[in-house]
N, C-alpha and C positions, 0 to 999 in steps of 0.2 A: 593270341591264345593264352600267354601268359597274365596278362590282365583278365582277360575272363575267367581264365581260375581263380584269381583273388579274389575278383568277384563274388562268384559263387561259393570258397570259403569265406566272407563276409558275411553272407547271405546267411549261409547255415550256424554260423556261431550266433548272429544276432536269434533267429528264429529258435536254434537249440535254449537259451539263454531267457526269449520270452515264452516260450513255452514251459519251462522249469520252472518261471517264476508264478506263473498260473495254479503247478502242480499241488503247492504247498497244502495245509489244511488251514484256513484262517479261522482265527478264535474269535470269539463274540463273546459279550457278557452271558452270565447264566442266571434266566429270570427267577422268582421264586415258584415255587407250587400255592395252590389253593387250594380248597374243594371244589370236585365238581361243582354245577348248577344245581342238579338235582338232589347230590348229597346221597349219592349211591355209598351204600355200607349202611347208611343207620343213622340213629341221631347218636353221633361217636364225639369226642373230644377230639381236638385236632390242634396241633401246630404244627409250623415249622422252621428247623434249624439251620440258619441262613447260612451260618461256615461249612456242616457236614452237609450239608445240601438235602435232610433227611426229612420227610414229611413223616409225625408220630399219628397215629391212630388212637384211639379206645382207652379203657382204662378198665379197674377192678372192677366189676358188674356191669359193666356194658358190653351190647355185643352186636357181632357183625351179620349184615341179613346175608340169606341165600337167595341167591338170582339164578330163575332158569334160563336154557340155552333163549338168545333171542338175534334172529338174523338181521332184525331189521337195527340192530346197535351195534353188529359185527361180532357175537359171543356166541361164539360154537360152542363151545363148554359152559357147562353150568357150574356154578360153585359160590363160595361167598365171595366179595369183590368189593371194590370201595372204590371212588375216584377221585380223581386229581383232575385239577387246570393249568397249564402252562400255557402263558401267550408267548411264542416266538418271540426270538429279538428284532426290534425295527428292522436292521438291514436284509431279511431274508423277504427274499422277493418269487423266489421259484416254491413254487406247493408242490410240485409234483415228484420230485426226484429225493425229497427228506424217508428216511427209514427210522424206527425204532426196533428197541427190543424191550419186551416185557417178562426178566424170566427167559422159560423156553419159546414163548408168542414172539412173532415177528410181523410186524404190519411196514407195509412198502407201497411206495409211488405216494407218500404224502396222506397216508389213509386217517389218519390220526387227526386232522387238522377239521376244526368243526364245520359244517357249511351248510351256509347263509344263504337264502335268495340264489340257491343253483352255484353260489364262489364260493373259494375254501377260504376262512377267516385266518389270523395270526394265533389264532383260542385253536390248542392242542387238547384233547380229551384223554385220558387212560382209565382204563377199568379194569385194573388187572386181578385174577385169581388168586385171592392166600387160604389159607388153611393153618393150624393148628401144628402143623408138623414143619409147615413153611412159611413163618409170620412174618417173613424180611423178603423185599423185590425190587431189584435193582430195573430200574428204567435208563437204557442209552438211546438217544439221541442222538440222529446224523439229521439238524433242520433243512440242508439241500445241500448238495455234490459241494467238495468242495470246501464244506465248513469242516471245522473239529468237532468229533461227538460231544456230547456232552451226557454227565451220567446222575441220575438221584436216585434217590434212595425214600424208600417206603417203610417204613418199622412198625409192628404193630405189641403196643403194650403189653406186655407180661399179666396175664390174671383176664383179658380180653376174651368173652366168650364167641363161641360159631356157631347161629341158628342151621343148624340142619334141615335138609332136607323134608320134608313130611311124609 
């Protein structure tokens, strides 16, 4: 009896031990942003700043389009918007369990991730809402269980105008 106790605390310090070491949040590189495909916002200025992680938008006379509500892109809200591309880092292999946040937008179960022929690709989409009052949107990033979020940043230029609505 006394050996089977050891046993069984053996048992559970190993299994406590690999299971913690599971728990962590592992970190990945953090790729850069681009524009979307289609160049959602406008024909805008763009770059981005590889240390603050910040994609910039627009400039003095230029301006950002307004997009109506459209379900078949996932945009229940209307407003003006602009988009970005992240591709995933190589090691994320799960699509389905990555969350973001855009702002107060939350998309879940890997919704973000663009898809191909019926598979979700490593090509992340975002189109998130700014406005005039709220020209800066942070994007976090969970790419699947497990990882560390990751977080960028959207800025949109000072003097950048908003097509409104009609």
């Amino acid at each position: 009896m006394k050996n089977f106790s050891r046993y069984i605390a053996i048992l559970f310090v190993l299994f406590c031990t690999v299971t913690l070491m599971g728990c962590n949040n592992k970190s990945l590189p953090q790729n850069n942003i681009t524009r979307d495909d289609y160049h959602i916002g406008g024909n805008l200025s763009f770059y981005y700043d590889d240390i603050t992680k910040t994609a910039v938008f627009g400039g003095k006379g230029e301006s950002i389009e307004y997009y109506s509500q459209d379900l078949t892109k996932g945009w229940e809200k209307e407003g003006n918007r602009v988009g970005v591309k992240i591709i995933a880092p190589s090691s994320i292999n799960d699509f389905e369990s990555g969350w973001a946040k855009l702002g107060d937008e939350e998309i879940k179960n890997g919704g973000f991730f663009q898809i191909v022929n019926g598979q979700k690709t490593r090509q992340a989409n975002f189109y998130p809402i700014i406005d005039k009052d709220k020209p800066n949107v942070d994007i976090e990033i969970c790419w699947q269980e497990g990882v560390k979020n990751q977080i960028y940043h959207i800025k949109i230029v000072e003097g950048t105008k908003f097509i409104q609505k009609d």
